[in-house]
N, C-alpha and C positions, 0 to 999 in steps of 0.2 A: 578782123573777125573776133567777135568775142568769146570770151572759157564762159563756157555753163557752172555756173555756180556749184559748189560743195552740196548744198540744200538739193537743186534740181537733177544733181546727179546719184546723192542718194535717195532718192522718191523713186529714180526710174529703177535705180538695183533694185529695190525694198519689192516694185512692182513685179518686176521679172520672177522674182522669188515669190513670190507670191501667187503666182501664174506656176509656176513649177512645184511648189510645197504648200497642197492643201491646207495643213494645219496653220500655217502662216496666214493665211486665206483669214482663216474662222478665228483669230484673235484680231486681225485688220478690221472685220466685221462686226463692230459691235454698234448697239443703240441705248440711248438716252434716254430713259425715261422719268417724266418728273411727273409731280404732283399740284394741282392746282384746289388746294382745299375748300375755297374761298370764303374765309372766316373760321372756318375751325381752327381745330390744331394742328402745326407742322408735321409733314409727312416729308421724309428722306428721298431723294431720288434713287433711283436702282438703275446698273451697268450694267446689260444683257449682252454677250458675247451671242455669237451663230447657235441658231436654234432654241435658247432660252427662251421662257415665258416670263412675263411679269407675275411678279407673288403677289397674291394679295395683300396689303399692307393693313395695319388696324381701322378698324373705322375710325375717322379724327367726332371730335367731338366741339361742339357749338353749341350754346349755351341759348337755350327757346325755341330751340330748331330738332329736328329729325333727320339724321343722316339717311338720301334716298340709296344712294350708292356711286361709283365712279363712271363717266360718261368718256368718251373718245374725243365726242365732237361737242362743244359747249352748247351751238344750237339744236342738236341733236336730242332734247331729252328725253324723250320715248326709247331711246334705245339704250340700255346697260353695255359697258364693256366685258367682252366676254376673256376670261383672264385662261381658259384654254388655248388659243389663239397664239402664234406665234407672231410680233409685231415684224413688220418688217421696215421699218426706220423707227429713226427719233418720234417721241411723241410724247404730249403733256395728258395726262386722265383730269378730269374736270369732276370735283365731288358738284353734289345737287343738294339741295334741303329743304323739308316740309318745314312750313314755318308753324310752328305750335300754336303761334295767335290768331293763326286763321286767317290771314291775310293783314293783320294790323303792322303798323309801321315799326320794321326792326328794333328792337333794344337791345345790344348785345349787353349792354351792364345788369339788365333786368332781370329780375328775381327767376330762375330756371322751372322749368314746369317737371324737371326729375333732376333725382340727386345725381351731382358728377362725384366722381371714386377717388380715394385718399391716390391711386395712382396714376390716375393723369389728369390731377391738379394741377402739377406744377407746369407741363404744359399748357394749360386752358389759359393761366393767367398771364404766361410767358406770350400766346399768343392773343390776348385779350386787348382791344382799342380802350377800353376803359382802364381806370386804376391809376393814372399817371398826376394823380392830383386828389387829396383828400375828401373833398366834394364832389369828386365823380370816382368812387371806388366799385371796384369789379365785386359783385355781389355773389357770394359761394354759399350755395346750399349742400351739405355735404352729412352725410352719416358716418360716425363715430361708434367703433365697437369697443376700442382696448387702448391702454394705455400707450401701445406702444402708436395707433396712428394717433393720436395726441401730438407723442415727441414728433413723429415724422409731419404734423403738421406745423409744429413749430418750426424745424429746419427749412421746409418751403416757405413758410411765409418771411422765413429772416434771409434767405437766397433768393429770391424774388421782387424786382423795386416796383411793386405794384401796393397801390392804397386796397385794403380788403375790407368789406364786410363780410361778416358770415353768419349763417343761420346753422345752427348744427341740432342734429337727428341724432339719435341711436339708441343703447339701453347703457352708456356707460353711465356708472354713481360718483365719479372723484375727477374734477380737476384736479391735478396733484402739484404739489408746491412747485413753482415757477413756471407752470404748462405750456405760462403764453408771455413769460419776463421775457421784457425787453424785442417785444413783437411792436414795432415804432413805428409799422404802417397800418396796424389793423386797428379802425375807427367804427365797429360796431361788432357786439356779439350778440348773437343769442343761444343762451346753455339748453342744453336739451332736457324736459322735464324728468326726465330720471335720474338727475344728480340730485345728491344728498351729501355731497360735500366740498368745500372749494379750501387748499391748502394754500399755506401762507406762501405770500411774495406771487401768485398765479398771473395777476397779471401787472405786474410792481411794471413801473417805466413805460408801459405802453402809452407812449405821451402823443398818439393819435387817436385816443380812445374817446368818446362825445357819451355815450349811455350805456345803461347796462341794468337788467332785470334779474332778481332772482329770481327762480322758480320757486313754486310752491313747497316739493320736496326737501330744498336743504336745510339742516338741521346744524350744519357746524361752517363757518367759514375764518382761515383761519387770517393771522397776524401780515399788516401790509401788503394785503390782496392788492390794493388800489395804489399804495405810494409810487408818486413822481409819475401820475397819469395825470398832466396839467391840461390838458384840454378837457377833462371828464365834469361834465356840471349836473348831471343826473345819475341815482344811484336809487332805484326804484325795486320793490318786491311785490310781490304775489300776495293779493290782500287774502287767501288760502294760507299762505307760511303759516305754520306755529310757532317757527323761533324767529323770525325777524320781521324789520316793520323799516318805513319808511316815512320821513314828513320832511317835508319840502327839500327834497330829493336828499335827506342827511339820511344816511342807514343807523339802525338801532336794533337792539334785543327788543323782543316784543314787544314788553311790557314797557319800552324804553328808559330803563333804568344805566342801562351802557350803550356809550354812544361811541358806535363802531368805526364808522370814518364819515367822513367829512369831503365830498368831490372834489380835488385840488385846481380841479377849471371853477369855479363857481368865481362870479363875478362883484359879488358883495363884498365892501370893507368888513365892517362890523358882524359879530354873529354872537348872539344871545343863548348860551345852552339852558336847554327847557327844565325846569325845575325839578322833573322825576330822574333826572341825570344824577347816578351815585358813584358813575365810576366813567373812564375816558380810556379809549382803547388803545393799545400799540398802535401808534406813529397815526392816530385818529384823524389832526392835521397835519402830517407830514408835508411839507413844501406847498403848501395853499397860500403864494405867495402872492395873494392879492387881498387878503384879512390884515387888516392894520389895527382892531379892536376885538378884544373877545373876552364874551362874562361869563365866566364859571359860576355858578349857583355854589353856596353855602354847603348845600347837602353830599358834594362833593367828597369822598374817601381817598380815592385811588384816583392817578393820570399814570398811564403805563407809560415805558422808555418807546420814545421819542415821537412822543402824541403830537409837541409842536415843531418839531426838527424843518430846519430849512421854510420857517415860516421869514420869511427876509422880509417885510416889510413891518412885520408886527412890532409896535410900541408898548404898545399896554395889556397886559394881562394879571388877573389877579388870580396869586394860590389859596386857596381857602385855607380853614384856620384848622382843617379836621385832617389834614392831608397829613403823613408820618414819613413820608420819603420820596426825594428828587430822583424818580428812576433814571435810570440809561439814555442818553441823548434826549433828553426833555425839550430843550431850550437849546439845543445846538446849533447853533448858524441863524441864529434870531439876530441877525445883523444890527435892527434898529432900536432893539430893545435898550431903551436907556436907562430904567431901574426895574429891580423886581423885590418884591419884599417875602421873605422866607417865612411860614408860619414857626409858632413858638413848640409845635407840637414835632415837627420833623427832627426824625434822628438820624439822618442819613442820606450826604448829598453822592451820587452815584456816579459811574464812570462817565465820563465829556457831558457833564448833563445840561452845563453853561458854555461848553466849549464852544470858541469860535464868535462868542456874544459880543461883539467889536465895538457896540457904542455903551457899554456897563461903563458907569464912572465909580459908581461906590458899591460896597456887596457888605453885610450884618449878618455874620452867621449865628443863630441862637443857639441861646446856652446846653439845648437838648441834645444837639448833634453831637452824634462820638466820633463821625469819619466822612473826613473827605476824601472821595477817591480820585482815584488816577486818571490824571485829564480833566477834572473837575471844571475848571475855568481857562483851563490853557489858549492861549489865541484870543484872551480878551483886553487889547492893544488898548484901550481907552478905558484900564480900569486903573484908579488911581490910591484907593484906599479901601483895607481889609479889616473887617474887625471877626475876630477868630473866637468862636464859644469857648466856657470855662471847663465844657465836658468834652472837647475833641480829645480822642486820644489818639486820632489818627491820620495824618497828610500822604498821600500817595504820591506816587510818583508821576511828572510835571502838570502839579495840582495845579498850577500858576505857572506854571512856564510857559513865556511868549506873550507876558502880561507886562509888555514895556513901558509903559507910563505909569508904573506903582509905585508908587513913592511912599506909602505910609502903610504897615502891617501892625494890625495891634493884638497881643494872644491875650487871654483873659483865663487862663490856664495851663497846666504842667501837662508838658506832652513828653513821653519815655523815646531816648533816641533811637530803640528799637520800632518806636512808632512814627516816626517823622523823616520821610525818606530825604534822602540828602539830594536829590535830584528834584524836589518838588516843585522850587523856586529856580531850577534849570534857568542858567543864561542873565540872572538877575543879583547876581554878587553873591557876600558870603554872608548874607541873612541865616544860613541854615549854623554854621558855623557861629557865628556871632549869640543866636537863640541857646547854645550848648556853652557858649565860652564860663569856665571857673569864673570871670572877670563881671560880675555885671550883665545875665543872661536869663533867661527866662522868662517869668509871666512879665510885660510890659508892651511899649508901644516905640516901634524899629523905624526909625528913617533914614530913607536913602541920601547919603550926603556927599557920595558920587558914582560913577556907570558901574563901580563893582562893589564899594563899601556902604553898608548898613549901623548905624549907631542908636543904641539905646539911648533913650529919654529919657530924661530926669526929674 
């Protein structure tokens, strides 16, 4: 004869006791209830021990549709669950929904016929069939009051692997500087007509972004709004604006005298800046890494730091003869650039403004410049010969460092060794040393005549 199992002998205690100690009874007793949203948004299951009722849980929410309410029986839809009722087993509630379109063929991706709420957003999208791919993104129409659901719309769209468009509502005035940086799934926006100002870097890196309108209202938008949004080929305004304007999809001040940026998706080599161009804006082309030509107009003043930064394919470009200074990351990481000619009027080449220019073989710096600064040309591996103005009086620190094919530096001027950082030729011998030595040092022309020593010419 066989032993009853461990298992079957405690079921029959657990029973017995059970039969003897009511409360024991009503914790044995309990039901399942789940939810069957079908398309909305996830709804939790709830544990009813003896006697409990089912709570109403929130309405879920589905995007073109009208929640009708939760149903028992799925064929059933005439009848609502009545949530006074005490269930007496397991059982799944079935939502219902008015379809908005009136009987037209579902779109869950499609445009909402009401606004869903900055708080259960991140639900909608989490339970959304659309979004999983940037040509079918979940499409959110949503209202915006204050800065702060801004930010909390940024943390769901950067916790959510959903492709997003969005249309946005409300009375806020300021995207605020980085609103929507580094938001790398959302591929459309539209700013709500009562902004009046877009702060710098707001939507920098959003490298799923395809277009973008301004509204009539803004009046200010600031520095590298758009950089390193390489899919964006359109950058269009509100032919209403007063401060800004648009022509073939480049943005400009209105009058188009400055030309603001430049869409880093745009698919042309070459691009001609329009002759009313007087000034180039922060990082204007930053990484519009498909420009291999670009003409700057004569009338040209100012190109702010780093108008052409991470342009990698660009060859040719010219500085016009009226420009006074190589701002900040101009030309950094122009990988292809193979010359570039300094105007005679610049006094001032600025922090990495050639850094990183890896195909530069020669560099002329004119005699107006007082100061090279720090990082200047660092990282330009393919640079081979320097010729240094009569009026620098200043080299910062690794002005030239990581410029390992330099073989020939010429000064054409007294530079004080308070002014000539000893680090500036970092990694490249005792050039710095050698330019100071009592011995034969100075104004002249330094070749490297092996990996650490430098010698004057004669």
């Amino acid at each position: 004869m066989k032993t009853p199992s461990l298992f079957l002998i405690f079921f029959i205690t657990l029973a017995v006791c059970a039969c003897q100690n009511p409360w024991m009874a009503d914790i044995l007793d309990t039901k399942i209830i789940t939810f069957d949203s079908a398309g909305g948004t996830p709804v939790p299951s709830q544990k009813l021990f003896k006697g409990e009722r089912v709570q109403r849980p929130a309405d879920p929410v589905r995007y073109g549709y009208t929640f009708r309410g939760w149903y028992n029986d799925i064929y059933k839809i005439d009848q609502l669950y009545d949530f006074a009722l005490v269930p007496i087993g397991d059982m799944t509630l079935h939502a219902r929904w008015d379809n908005d379109s009136k009987g037209e063929t579902e779109n869950p991706g499609g445009t909402p016929k009401e606004s869903i709420t900055i708080e259960n957003l991140k639900n909608y999208l989490e339970s959304s069939e659309q979004g999983n791919s940037p040509s079918e993104p979940v499409k959110v129409k949503l209202n915006i009051s204050s800065t702060d659901d801004l930010n909390t719309l940024k943390d769901i769209l950067n916790d959510v692997y959903k492709y997003v468009e969005l249309d946005l509502s409300g009375n806020i005035t300021s995207i605020d500087i980085g609103a929507f940086e580094k938001c790398t799934r959302l591929t459309s926006i539209t700013i709500p007509d009562s902004v009046t100002s877009i702060g710098n870097t707001a939507f920098m890196n959003c490298t799923s972004l395809t277009s973008v309108t301004i509204p009539n209202k803004v009046n200010s938008i600031g520095n590298a709004v758009f950089s390193g949004c390489d899919k964006l080929t359109a950058i269009n305004v509100d032919a209403g604006n007063s401060a800004y304007s648009s022509q073939d999809e480049v943005l400009y001040n209105k009058n188009k005298t400055v030309l603001h940026t430049y869409p880093g998706g745009k698919k042309d080599a070459e691009f001609v800046i329009p002759s009313s161009v007087t000034s180039i804006g922060v990082s204007a082309f930053s990484y519009c890494t498909n420009l291999t030509n670009i003409t700057i107009p004569d009338g040209v003043t100012g190109i702010e730091g780093g108008a052409f930064e991470g342009c990698t394919n660009l060859t040719n470009v010219n500085i016009p003869k009226e420009v006074t200074k190589i701002e900040r990351y101009t030309f950094s990481h122009c990988d292809n650039l193979t010359s570039i000619t300094i105007p005679d009027k610049v006094t001032s080449i600025e922090e990495y403004a050639f850094a990183n220019c890896g195909n530069l073989t020669n560099v002329i710096i004119p005699d107006n410049v007082t100061g090279i600064k720090d990082g200047a040309f660092r990282f330009c591996a393919n640079l081979a010969s320097i010729t240094i103005g009569k009026n620098v009086t200043s080299i910062g620190s690794n002005a030239f460092s990581g410029c390992t094919s330099l073989t020939s530096v010429t000064f054409n001027g007294k530079i004080a060794q308070n002014g000539f950082d000893k680090n500036a030729f970092e990694g490249l011998g005792d050039l710095h040393d050698k330019y100071f030595s009592q011995n034969n040092g100075g104004i002249g022309t330094y070749v490297k005549t092996t990996a650490t020593m430098w010698t004057k010419q004669q």
